[in-house]
C-alpha positions in Angstrom: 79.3 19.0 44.5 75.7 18.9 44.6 73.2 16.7 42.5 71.2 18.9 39.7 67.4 18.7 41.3 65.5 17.7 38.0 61.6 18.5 38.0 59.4 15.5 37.5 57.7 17.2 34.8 60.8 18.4 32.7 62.5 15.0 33.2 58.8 13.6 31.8 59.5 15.7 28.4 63.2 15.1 28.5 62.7 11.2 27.9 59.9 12.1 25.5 61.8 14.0 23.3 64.0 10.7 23.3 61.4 8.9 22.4 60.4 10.5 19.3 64.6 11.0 18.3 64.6 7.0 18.2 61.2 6.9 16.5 62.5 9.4 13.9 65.6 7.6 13.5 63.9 3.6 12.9 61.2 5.5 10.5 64.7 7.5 8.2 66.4 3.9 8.5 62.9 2.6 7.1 62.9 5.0 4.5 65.9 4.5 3.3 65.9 1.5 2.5 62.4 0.6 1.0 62.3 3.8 -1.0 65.9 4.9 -1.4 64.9 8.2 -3.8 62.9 10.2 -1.2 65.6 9.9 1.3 68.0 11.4 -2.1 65.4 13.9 -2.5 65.2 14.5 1.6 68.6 15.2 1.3 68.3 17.7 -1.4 66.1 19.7 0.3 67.8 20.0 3.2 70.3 22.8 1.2 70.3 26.2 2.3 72.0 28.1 -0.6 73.2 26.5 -3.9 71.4 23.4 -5.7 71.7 20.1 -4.8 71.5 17.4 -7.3 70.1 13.8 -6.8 71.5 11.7 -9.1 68.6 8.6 -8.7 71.2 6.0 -11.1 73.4 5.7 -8.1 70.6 4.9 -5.7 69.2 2.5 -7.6 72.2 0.8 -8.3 73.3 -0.1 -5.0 69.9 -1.6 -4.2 68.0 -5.0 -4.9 65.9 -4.4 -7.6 62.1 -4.1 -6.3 63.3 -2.0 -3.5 64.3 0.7 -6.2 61.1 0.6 -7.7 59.7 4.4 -6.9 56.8 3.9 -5.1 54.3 5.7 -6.7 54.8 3.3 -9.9 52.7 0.7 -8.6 49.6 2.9 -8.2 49.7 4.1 -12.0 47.7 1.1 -13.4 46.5 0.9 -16.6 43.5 1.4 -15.4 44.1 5.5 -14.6 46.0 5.3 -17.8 42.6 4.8 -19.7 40.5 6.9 -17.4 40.7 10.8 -17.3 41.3 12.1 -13.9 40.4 14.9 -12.4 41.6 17.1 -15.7 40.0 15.8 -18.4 39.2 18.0 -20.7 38.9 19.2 -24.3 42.4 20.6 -24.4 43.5 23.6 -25.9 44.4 23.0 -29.6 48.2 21.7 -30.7 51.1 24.2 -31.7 51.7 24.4 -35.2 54.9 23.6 -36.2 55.6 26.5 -37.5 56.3 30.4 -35.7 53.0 31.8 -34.8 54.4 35.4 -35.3 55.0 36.8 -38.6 58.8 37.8 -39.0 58.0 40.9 -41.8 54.2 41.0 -41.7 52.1 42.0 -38.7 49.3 42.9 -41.2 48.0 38.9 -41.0 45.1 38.2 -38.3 46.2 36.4 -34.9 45.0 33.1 -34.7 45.0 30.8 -31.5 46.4 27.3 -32.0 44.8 25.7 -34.9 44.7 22.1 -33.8 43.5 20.1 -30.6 45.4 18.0 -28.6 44.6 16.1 -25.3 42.7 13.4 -24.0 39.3 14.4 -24.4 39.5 15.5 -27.6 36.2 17.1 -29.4 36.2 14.7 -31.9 36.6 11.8 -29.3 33.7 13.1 -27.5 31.6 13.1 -30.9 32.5 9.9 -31.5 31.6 8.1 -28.1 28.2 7.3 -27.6 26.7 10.5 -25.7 24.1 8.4 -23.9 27.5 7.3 -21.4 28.0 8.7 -18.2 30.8 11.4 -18.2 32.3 12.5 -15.6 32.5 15.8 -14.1 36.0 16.8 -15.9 34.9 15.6 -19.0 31.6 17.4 -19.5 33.6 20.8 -18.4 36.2 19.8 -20.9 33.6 19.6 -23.6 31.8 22.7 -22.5 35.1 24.6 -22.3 36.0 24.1 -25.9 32.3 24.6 -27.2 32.9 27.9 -25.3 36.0 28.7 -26.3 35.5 28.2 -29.9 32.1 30.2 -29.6 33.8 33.0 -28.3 37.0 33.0 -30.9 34.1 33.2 -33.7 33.0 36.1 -31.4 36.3 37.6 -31.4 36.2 37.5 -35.2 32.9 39.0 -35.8 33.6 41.1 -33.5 33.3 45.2 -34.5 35.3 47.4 -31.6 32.9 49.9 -32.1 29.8 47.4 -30.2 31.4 47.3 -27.1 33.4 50.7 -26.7 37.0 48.5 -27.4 38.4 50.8 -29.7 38.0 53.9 -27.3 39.9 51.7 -24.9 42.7 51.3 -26.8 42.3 54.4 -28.1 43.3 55.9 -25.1 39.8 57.1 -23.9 39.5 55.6 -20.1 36.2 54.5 -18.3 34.9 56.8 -16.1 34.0 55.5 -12.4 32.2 57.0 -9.6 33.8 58.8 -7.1 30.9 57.6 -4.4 28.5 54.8 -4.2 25.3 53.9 -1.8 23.4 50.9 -1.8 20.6 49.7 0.3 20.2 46.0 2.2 17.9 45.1 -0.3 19.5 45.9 -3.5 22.3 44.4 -1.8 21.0 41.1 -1.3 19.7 41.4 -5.0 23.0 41.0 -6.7 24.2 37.9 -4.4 25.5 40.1 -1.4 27.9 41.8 -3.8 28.6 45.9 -4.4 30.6 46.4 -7.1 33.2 49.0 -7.2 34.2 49.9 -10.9 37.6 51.3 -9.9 38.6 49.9 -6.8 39.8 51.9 -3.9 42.5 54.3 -3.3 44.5 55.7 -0.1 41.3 58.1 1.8 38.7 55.9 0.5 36.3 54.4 3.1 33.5 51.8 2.9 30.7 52.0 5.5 28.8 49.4 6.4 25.3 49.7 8.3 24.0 46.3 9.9 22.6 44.2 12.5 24.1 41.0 13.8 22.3 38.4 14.0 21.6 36.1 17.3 23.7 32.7 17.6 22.3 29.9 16.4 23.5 26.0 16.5 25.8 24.5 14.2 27.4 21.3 14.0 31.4 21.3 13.8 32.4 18.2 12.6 36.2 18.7 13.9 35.2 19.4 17.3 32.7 16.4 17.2 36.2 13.8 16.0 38.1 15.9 18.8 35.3 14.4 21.3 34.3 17.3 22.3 31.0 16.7 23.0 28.8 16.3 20.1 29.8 18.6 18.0 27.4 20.9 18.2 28.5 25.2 18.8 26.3 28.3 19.2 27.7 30.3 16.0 27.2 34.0 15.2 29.9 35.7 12.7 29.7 37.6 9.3 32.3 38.8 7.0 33.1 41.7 5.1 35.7 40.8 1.9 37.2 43.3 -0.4 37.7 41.8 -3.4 39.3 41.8 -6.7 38.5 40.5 -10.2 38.0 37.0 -11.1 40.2 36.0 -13.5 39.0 32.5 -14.5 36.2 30.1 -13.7 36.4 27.7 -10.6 39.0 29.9 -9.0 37.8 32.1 -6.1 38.7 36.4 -6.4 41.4 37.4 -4.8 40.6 38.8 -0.9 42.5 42.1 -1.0 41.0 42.2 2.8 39.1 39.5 4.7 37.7 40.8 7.8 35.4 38.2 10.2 34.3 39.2 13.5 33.5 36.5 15.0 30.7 37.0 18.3 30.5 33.3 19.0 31.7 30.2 18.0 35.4 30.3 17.5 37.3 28.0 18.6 38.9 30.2 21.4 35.6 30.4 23.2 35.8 34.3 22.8 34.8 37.1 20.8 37.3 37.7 17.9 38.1 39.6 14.7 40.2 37.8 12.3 42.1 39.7 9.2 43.4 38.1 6.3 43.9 37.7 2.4 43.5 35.3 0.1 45.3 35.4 -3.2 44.4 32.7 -6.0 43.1 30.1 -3.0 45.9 30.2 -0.9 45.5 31.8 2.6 47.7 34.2 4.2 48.6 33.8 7.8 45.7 35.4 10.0 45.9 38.4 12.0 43.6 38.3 15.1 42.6 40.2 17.8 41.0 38.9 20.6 40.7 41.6 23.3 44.5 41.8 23.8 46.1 45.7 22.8 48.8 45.0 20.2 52.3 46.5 21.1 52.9 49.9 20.2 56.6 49.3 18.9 56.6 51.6 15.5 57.3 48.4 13.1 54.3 47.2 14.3 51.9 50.4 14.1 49.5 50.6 11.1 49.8 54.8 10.0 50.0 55.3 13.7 47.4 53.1 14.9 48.1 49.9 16.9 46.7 46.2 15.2 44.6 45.7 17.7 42.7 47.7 20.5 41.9 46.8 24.3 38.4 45.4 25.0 36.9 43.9 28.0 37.0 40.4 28.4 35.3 38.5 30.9 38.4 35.8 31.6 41.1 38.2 32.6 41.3 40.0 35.2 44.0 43.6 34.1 46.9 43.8 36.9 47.2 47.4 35.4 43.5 48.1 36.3 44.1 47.2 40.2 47.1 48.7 40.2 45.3 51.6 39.1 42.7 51.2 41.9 46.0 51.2 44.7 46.9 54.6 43.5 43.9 56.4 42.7 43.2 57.7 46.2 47.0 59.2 46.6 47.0 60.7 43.2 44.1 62.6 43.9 45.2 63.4 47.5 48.3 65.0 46.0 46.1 66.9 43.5 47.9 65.2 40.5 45.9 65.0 37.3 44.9 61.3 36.2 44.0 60.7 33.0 41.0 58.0 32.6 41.4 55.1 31.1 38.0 53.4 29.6 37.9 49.8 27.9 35.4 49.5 25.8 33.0 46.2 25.0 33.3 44.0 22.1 32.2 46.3 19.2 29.7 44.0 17.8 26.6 42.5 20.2 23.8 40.1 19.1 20.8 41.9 17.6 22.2 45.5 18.0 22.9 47.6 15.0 26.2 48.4 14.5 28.0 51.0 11.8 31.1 49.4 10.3 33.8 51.8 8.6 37.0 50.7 6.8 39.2 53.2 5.5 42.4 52.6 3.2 45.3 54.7 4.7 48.7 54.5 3.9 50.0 51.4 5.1 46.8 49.8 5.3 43.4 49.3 6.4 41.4 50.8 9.1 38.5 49.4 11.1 36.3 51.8 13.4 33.2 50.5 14.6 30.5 53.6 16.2 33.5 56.0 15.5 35.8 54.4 17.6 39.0 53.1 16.6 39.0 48.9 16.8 41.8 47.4 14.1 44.2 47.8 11.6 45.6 45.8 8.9 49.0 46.5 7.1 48.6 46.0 3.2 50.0 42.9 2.5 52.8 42.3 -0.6 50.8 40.8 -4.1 47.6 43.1 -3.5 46.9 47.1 -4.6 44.1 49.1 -3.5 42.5 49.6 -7.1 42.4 45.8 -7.3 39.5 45.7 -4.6 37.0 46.4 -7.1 34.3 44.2 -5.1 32.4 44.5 -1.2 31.3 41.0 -0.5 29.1 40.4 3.1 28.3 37.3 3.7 27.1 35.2 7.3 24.8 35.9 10.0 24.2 40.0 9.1 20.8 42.0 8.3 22.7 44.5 5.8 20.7 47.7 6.0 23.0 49.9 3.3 26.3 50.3 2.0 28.2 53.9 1.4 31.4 53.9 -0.4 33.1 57.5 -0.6 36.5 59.3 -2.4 36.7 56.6 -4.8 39.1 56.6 -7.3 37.2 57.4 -11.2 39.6 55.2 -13.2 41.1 51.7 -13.1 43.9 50.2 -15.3 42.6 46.8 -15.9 39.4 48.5 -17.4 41.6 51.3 -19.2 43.9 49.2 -20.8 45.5 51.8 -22.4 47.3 52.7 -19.4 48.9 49.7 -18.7 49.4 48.4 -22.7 52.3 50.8 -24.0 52.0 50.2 -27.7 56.0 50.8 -28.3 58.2 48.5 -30.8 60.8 48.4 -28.1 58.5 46.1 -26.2 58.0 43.9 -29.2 58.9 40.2 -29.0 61.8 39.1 -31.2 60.4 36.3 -34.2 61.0 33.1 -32.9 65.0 31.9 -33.9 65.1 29.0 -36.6 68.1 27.7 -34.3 67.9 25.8 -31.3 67.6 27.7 -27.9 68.7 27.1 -24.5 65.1 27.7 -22.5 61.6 28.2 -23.5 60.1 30.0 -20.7 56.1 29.8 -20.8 54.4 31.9 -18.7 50.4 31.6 -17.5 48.4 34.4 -17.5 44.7 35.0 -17.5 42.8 37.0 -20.2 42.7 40.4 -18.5 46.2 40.5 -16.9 46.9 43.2 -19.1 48.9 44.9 -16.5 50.6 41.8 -15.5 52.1 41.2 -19.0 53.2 44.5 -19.6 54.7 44.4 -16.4 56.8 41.3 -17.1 57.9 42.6 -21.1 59.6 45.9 -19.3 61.4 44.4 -16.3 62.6 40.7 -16.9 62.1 40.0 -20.8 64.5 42.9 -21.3 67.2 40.3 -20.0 70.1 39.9 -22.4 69.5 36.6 -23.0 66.5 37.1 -24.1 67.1 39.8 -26.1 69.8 37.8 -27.8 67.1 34.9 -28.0 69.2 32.7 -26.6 66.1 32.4 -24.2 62.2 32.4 -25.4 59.3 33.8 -23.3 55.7 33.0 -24.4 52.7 34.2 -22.8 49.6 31.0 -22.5 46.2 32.4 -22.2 42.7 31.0 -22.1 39.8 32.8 -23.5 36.9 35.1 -21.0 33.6 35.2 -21.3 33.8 38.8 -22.1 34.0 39.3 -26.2 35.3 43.1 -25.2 37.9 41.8 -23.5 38.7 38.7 -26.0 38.7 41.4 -28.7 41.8 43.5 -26.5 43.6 40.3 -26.1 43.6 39.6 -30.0 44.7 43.1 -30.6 47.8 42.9 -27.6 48.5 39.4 -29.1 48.7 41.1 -32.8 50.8 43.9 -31.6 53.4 41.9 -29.0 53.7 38.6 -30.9 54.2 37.2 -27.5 50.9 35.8 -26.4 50.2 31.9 -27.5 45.5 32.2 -27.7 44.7 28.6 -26.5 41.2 29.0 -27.5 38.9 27.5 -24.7 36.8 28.9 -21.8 39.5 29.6 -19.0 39.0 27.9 -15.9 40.7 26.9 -12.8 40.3 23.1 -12.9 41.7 23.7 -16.6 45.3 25.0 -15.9 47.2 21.5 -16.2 46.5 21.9 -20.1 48.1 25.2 -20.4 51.2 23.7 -18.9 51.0 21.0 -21.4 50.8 23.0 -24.5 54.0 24.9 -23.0 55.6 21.4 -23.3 54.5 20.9 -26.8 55.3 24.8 -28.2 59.0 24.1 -26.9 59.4 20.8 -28.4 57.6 21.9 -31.9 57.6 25.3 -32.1 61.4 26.9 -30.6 63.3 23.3 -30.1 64.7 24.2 -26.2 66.9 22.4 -24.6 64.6 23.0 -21.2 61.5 24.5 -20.5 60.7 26.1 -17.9 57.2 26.9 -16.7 56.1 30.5 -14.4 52.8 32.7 -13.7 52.6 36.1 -14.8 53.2 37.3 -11.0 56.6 35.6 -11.1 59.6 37.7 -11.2 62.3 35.5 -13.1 66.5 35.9 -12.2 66.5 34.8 -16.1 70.8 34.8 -15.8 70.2 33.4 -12.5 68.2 30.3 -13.3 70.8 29.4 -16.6 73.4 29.1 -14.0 71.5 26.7 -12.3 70.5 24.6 -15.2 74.5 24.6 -16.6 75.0 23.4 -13.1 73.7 20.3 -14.3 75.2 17.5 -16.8 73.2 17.8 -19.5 73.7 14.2 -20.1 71.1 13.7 -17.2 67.1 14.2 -17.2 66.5 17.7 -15.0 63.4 18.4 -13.1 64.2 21.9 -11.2 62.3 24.2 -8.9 61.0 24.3 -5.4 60.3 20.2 -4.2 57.9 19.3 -2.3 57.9 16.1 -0.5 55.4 13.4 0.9 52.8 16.1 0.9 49.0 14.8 1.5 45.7 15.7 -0.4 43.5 17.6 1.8 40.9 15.2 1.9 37.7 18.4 3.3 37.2 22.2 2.9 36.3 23.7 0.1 39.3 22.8 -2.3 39.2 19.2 -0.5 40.7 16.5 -3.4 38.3 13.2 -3.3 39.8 10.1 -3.6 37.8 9.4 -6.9 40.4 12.5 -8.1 43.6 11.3 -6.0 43.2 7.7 -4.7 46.9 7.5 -3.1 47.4 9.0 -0.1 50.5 11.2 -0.9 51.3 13.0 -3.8 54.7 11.9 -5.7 57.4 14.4 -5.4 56.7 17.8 -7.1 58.2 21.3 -7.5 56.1 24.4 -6.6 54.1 25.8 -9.7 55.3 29.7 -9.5 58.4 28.4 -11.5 60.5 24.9 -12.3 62.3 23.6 -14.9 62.4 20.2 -17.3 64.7 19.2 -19.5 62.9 18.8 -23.3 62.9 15.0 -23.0 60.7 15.0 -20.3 58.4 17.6 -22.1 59.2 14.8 -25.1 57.9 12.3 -22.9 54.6 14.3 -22.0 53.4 15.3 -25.1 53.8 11.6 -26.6 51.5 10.4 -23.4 48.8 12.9 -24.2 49.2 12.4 -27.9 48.3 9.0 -26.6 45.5 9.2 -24.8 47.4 7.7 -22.1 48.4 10.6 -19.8 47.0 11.2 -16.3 45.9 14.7 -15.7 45.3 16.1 -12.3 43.5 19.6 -12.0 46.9 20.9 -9.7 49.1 21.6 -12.6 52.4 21.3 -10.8 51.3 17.9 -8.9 50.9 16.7 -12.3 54.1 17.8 -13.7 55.7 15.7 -10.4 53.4 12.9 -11.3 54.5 12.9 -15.2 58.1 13.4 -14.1 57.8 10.3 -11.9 56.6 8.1 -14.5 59.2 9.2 -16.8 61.9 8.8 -13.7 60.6 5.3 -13.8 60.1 3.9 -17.1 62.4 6.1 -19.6 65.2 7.7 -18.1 67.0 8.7 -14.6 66.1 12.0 -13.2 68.1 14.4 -11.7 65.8 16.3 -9.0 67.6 19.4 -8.1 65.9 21.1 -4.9 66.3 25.1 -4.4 64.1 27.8 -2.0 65.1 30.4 -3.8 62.3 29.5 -6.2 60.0 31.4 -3.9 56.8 29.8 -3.6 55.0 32.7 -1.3 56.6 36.5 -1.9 60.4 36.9 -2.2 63.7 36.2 0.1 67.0 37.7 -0.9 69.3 36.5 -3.5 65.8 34.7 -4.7 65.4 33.1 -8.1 61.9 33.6 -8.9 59.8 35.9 -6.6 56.0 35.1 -6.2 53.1 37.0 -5.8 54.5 39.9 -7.3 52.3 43.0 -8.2 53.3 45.5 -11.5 54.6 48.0 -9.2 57.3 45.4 -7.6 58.4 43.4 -10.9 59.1 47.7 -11.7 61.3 48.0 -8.2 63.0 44.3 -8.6 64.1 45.1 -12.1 65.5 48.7 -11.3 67.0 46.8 -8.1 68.9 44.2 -10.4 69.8 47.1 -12.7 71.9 48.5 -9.7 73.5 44.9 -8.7 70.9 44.7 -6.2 69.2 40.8 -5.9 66.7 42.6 -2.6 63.1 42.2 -2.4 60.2 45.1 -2.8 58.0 45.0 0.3 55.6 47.5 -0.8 52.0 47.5 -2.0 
C-alpha cells in the first residue's frame, strides 16, 4: 500500500491547527474554573433553537468561595458608585404612581412625568457648588433638562396656528419640490449639505458635478502599528451620503446610501468604490468594487444591471483579452462579425471634472459616471427611499453644483397626517388596576410618527395585549422643534400610549429612558417582567411569554440576545475611553433591540438610582448587563437565558423580535403571522 505524500506546507498548518485546539482547550479548562459563570453562560449561547437557562446557584455551589465571585464585582468600587459615568445626567422625571391616562376623560392636558429621578438630579446640581469641575455627562445632563423643560413650557404656550401644526394634523400635507439645483458655493454654505424636503422616490436621480482633488499625505496610524513604514499614505477620496433625519442629538443620521470612491489610499493599493449604510451607528457590511465585473447570475443583478462593472487595472493581466487576441485574425478571416469589447478607466482621475449620477430604480441604486454605467447597490432591509431626505459630500471634492430631479412633493414624517390614523380602534386600553404579566416599553424618538403607528396596527393588536394581560408604553424624549413637540403632545393625548420624559433627546442620554421603563413597571402597571424594545422592533408578543413561562419564576430572569466577553472599542469615532469604561471587557449583556428582566431586578435598579449609587453607562443595554451583574452578585441568583431569535441585525425565521424593521415590514410581518406564517419581509 503506498504512504500518503504529505506537503511540507499542509503538514506545517496541520500541526498548527493542533496547536491552537490545545491552546483553546488549557484557556476553557482556565475559564472554567476561575470564573465558572461565563463558561454557564458560554454554554447557553451555544443553543441553536429553544432557550437555554443558566442556573448560576449551582455553579456557585460546587466551587470554593472566591473562585465564584463574578469577576466584574471586584471593579465596581465604591468609588464608580459615587462618580457618574459616562451617563450622568439630569434624568427624565419619576412615574407617578398613579395611570398617566385618563380612564373616562381625554378632555385633561397630557403632561410628561411630573417628578425627576436619577443621579444628577437638578436640584443636586443647584445645590453643589457650581465653581466644581463637571464632567462632560454632567453638564449635558444639566443642559438637557434646562432644555427639555424650556421646550415643555414651549409646548404649552404653544398656539398650532404659529407654526402651521394644526394644518398638519388637519390633514393639509407639505408641499415639496419636484426638482432642486444648487451651486458649489451655496453648497459649502450650509456645511456640505442639500436638503431634500421629501426624500427620493423610484425615477428620482441626484447629479453631482465635481472635480477631485489631487492626493495629498496622511498619516494612518494602523498602518504605522502594522510597521508598515511610517505610516504615512497618499490619500485622495470623497463621499457622497444620502441621508435621512436625525432623530436625536449625538447620534449620527441614518446613511440610506454611502457611496466612497476611493482614487488613492485604500488599503488595497487600488482604486475603489465602496457602498454601504449606516443605520443608527452601526455599519452594514460593505459592497466594493475594485475593477472586478460582478457575476451576472439574476439574484445578484440590481434592475438588470450587474454590482459592479469591468475597469482596467494595471495588476492584472485579462486571460479573456489574449484569448481574444489568438482569435481575432481567424474570425475576421472567416468573415464572422466580432463584437468589440472596450474596458474603460477608473471613472474618477485627479484634478479632472467628473459628472456623478445616482438614480433610485427599483431594487436599488444606480451609479453612472460621464453616462456610463459604473455600480449598483440593492436597497438594503430598514431603509425607504423617502427617508433620504439629505445629500451630504464630504472629502477631497471641488463641488461645482448639485441637480436633484422627479422628486417626490410629499413626505409622511412631515405630513403626519398620513401616517397618524386618528381611529379609537388604535386607542390604548387604561392601564389595569391588577397585576400584569409584562410591561413592554418601547424607545422611540420624537418624530417616529410612522414608527408608532406602525407598531399600534401590527403587534399591539396581539390578544394579550388587547386583553391587558400585557402593557406596551411608548418612552420619548423631547426635539428641539416646538412644531413637532406640539404633534407629539396631541398623538400622546389621543393614543394614551406615549410616556413624555421631558428632556432634550440625545444619544448619550438613552440609558435613562431604559431606566424610567424600570420604574413605570414597578410603580405604574406592577409587571411581573419587563421587557425593553425600539420602535423598529417587531415583537412575537405570544412568542416571547412562552419563553418567559419557560422559566421558574422562583428564579431572577435576565432574557434576550447575550453577548459575551465583548471589548470596548478603544478608537474611531464611537471609541469608549477608559475614563468612561476602565475594565477591559464589558460584563455579560443582552442586545438592546429587545430583552427581558424579571421586576426584581428593575426593583433592584430603581432603588440604586434612587440612591445615587447607580453606574450609568451611555450604551443602554451594556448597562442593563452591568446592573444585572451587580444584582447577580449581591441580591439574588440570575438565570441568564441566551436566544438568537432576538434578532439583533434584520430578521431570521421563526425569530422573536426582528430588528431594523421599516413601517412597511412590521405591515407584511403582522399579515404574515395573521396567516400562521413566522417568515421574514426582505423588502424596502
Amino acid at each position: 500500500m503506498k504512504r500518503l505524500k504529505i506537503e511540507p506546507s499542509v503538514a506545517r498548518r496541520f500541526k498548527l491547527q493542533h496547536l491552537l485546539f490545545a491552546l483553546a482547550a488549557l484557556y476553557l479548562v482556565f475559564i472554567s474554573v476561575k470564573f465558572p459563570q461565563f463558561l454557564e453562560i458560554a454554554k447557553a449561547m451555544s443553543g441553536d433553537d429553544g432557550y437555554v437557562g443558566l442556573d448560576l446557584a449551582k455553579v456557585q455551589d460546587s466551587q470554593d468561595g472566591d473562585l465564584s465571585k463574578p469577576l466584574f464585582s471586584s471593579v465596581y468600587k465604591d468609588t464608580f458608585h459615587r462618580k457618574l459615568e459616562d451617563q450622568s445626567q439630569d434624568a427624565p422625571v419619576r412615574p407617578s404612581k398613579e395611570p398617566l391616562e385618563e380612564k373616562k376623560s381625554e378632555s385633561k392636558p397630557i403632561r410628561p412625568l411630573q417628578h425627576r429621578y436619577g443621579r444628577i438630579t437638578g436640584e443636586i446640581l443647584r445645590q453643589r457648588n457650581r465653581t466644581n469641575e463637571l464632567s462632560v455627562l454632567e453638564r449635558m445632563a444639566d443642559e438637557a433638562w434646562t432644555l427639555g423643560l424650556n421646550a415643555w413650557e414651549e409646548v404649552d404656550k404653544h398656539d398650532g396656528k404659529e407654526t402651521g401644526e394644526s394644518s398638519i394634523l388637519e390633514g393639509k400635507p407639505e408641499s415639496c419640490p419636484s426638482w432642486l439645483s444648487m451651486s458649489g458655493e451655496e453648497l459649502a454654505m450650509g456645511d456640505k449639505l442639500m436638503f431634500l424636503p421629501c426624500g427620493l422616490a423610484a425615477g428620482s436621480s441626484v447629479t453631482v458635478v465635481g472635480t477631485s482633488h489631487y492626493a495629498h499625505q496622511e498619516y494612518v496610524p494602523q498602518l504605522a502599528k502594522l510597521r508598515r513604514g511610517d505610516g504615512i499614505v497618499m490619500v485622495s477620496q470623497f463621499m457622497v451620503e444620502l441621508q435621512g433625519l436625525k432623530s436625536v442629538d449625538g447620534e449620527d443620521p441614518p446613511k440610506i446610501l454611502h457611496l466612497n470612491p476611493r482614487l488613492k489610499g485604500d488599503w488595497s493599493h487600488r482604486p475603489v468604490i465602496e457602498h454601504n449604510t449606516c443605520y443608527r451607528m452601526q455599519w452594514g457590511s460593505a459592497q466594493r468594487c475594485d475593477g472586478l465585473p460582478s457575476k451576472n447570475n439574476e439574484d445578484i443583478l440590481v434592475d438588470g444591471y450587474g454590482r459592479c462593472e469591468k475597469w482596467m487595472r494595471n495588476d492584472m493581466v485579462d486571460s479573456k483579452e489574449s484569448k481574444t487576441k489568438t482569435t481575432s485574425w481567424f474570425k475576421r478571416f472567416i468573415g464572422r462579425e466580432q463584437k468589440p469589447e472596450v474596458t474603460w478607466p477608473f471613472p474618477f482621475t485627479e484634478g479632472r471634472l467628473f459628472i456623478l449620477t445616482i438614480r433610485a430604480g427599483v431594487d436599488g441604486f444606480h451609479i453612472s459616471v460621464g453616462g456610463r454605467h459604473v455600480t449598483s447597490f440593492p436597497y438594503r432591509t430598514g431603509f425607504t427611499l423617502e427617508d433620504a431626505t439629505g445629500l451630504a459630500i464630504k472629502g477631497d471634492v471641488d463641488v461645482h453644483s448639485v441637480y436633484a430631479t422627479s422628486l417626490p412633493t410629499s413626505h409622511p414624517s412631515f405630513s403626519p397626517q398620513r401616517v397618524l390614523e386618528m381611529s379609537d380602534k388604535w386607542k390604548a386600553r387604561p392601564l389595569p388596576k391588577s397585576p400584569v404579566r409584562l410591561f413592554i416599553g418601547v424607545l422611540s424618538a420624537t418624530n417616529h410618527f410612522a414608527e408608532r403607528m406602525a407598531v399600534r396596527k401590527t403587534w399591539m393588536q396581539s390578544s394579550v395585549i388587547k386583553s391587558s394581560d400585557v402593557v406596551v408604553r411608548f418612552f420619548v424624549a423631547l426635539n428641539p422643534r416646538k412644531e413637532v413637540n406640539a404633534v407629539l403632545k396631541k398623538e400622546a393625548a389621543y393614543f394614551g400610549d406615549i410616556v413624555i420624559l421631558p428632556f432634550m433627546d440625545r444619544y448619550e442620554l438613552v440609558v435613562l429612558k431604559t431606566i424610567s421603563i424600570c420604574e413605570f413597571g414597578v410603580q405604574n402597571v406592577t409587571a411581573a417582567y419587563i421587557m425593553k424594545c425600539d420602535d423598529d422592533t417587531f415583537v412575537r408578543v405570544d412568542t416571547v411569554l412562552k419563553e418567559i413561562e419557560g422559566i421558574s419564576s422562583k428564579k431572577s430572569l435576565y432574557m434576550g440576545n447575550l453577548n459575551l466577553l465583548h471589548r470596548p472599542l478603544r478608537s474611531g469615532k464611537w471609541a469608549v475611553t477608559y475614563e468612561e469604561w476602565p475594565e477591559e471587557v464589558y460584563p455579560p449583556y443582552a442586545n438592546g433591540p429587545g430583552y427581558i428582566i424579571s421586576i426584581d431586578i428593575a426593583k433592584f435598579v430603581i432603588s440604586q438610582h434612587g440612591s445615587r449609587s447607580l453606574r450609568l453607562f451611555k450604551m443602554e443595554d451594556v448597562s442593563m448587563g452591568m446592573w444585572v451583574e451587580q444584582f447577580n452578585s449581591s441580591m439574588a441568583t440570575v438565570q441568564y437565558s441566551h436566544n438568537w431569535k432576538f434578532c439583533q441585525y434584520g430578521c431570521m425565521e421563526n425569530y422573536y423580535t426582528a430588528h431594523y424593521q421599516s413601517p412597511r415590514q412590521m405591515i407584511c410581518l403582522w399579515d404574515k403571522l395573521a396567516r400562521g406564517r413566522v417568515q421574514c419581509c426582505n423588502f424596502r
